[in-house]
MARLOFI-885442 format. One record per residue (C-alpha): residue in three letters; x, y, z. Coordinates in steps of 0.05 Angstrom, whole numbers, padded with zeros to 5 digits, always signed. Layout:
REM residues N
AlaXYZ...
//
This chain:
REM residues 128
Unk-00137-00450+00129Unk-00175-00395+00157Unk-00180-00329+00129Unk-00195-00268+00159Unk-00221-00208+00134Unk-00181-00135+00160Unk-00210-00066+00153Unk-00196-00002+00178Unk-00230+00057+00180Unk-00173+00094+00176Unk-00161+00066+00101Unk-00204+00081+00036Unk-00257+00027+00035Unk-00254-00022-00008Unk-00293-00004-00070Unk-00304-00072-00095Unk-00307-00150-00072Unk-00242-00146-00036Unk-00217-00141+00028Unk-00163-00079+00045Unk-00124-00146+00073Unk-00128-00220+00087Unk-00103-00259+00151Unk-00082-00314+00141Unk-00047-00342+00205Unk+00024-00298+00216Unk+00016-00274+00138Unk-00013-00211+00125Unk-00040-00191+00044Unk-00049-00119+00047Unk-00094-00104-00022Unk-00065-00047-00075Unk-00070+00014-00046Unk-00080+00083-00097Unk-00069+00156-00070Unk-00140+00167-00035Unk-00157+00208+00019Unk-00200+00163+00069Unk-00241+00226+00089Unk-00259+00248+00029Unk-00263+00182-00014Unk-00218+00227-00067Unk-00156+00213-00105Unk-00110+00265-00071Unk-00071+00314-00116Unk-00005+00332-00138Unk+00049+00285-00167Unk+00078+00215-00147Unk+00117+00235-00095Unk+00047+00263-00050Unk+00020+00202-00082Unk+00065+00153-00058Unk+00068+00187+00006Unk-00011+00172+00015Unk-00009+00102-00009Unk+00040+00085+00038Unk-00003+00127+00096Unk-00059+00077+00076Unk-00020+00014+00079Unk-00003+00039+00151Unk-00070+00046+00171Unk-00086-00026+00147Unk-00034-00052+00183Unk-00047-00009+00257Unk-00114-00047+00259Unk-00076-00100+00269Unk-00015-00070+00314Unk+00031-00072+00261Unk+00067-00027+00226Unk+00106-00015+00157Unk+00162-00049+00193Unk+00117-00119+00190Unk+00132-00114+00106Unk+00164-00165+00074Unk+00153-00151-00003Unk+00117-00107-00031Unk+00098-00100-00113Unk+00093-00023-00133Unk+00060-00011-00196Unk+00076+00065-00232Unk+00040+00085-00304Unk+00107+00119-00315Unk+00177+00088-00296Unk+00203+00158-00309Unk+00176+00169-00238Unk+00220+00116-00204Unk+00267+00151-00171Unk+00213+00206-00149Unk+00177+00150-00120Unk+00232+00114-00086Unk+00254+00181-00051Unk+00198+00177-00011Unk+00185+00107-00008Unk+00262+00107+00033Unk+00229+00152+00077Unk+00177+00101+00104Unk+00224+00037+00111Unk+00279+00019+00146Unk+00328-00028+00136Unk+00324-00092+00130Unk+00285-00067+00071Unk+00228-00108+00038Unk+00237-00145-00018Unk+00213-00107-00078Unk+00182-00108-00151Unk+00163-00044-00186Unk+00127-00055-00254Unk+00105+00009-00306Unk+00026-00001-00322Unk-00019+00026-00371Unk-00070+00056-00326Unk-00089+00049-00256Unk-00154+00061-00216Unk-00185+00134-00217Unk-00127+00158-00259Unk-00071+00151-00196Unk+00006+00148-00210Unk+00023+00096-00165Unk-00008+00034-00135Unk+00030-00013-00081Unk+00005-00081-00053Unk+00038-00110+00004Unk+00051-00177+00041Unk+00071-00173+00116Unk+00087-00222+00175Unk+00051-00218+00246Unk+00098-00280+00275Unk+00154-00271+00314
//
């Protein structure tokens, strides 16, 4: 098994021993993303909905270092600190897939990194 380490500049850097994804082969483990703005290093504002909308922007970047996009997604695990926000969330998160849709878990959490709303880890496929 060989792993291989992915980063893009266009994603927040990883701000710990992690990768922002693993290769491994056709399989693609894209990291947890949280809402931050990879210019500024910052956890953007405003509620879950901008939120989601930059998480998913990040896990898009990830991916187009490797010439892949959201469409490559085949689960993802989404991780709110409020479950009250679901359907806020999943407005958007429509927006930015297509069917056939990813499989999907969304879990409610205590807290999450820098005080974010919403968190989403992915796993994609590269084959064919």
């Amino acid at each position: 098994m060989t792993k291989q380490a992915i980063l893009s500049n266009d994603a927040p850097a990883p701000i710990g021993p992690y990768s922002q994804a693993t290769r491994v082969g056709d399989w693609i483990f894209l990291s947890g993303q949280i809402p931050i703005d990879p210019l500024t290093g910052e956890l953007i504002e405003g509620g879950v909905a901008a939120q989601t909308r930059q998480v998913l922007q990040n896990l898009q970047a990830v991916l187009t270092a490797l010439g892949l996009n959201l469409d490559s997604i085949v689960k993802t695990t989404i991780y709110l600190t409020d479950l009250t926000m679901f359907a806020e969330m999943n407005a958007v998160y429509a927006t930015y897939f297509r069917p056939p849709y990813p499989a999907r878990a969304t879990v409610q959490v205590s807290a999450l990194p820098m005080g974010a709303l919403v968190e989403i880890e992915a796993i994609a496929y590269a084959g064919g």
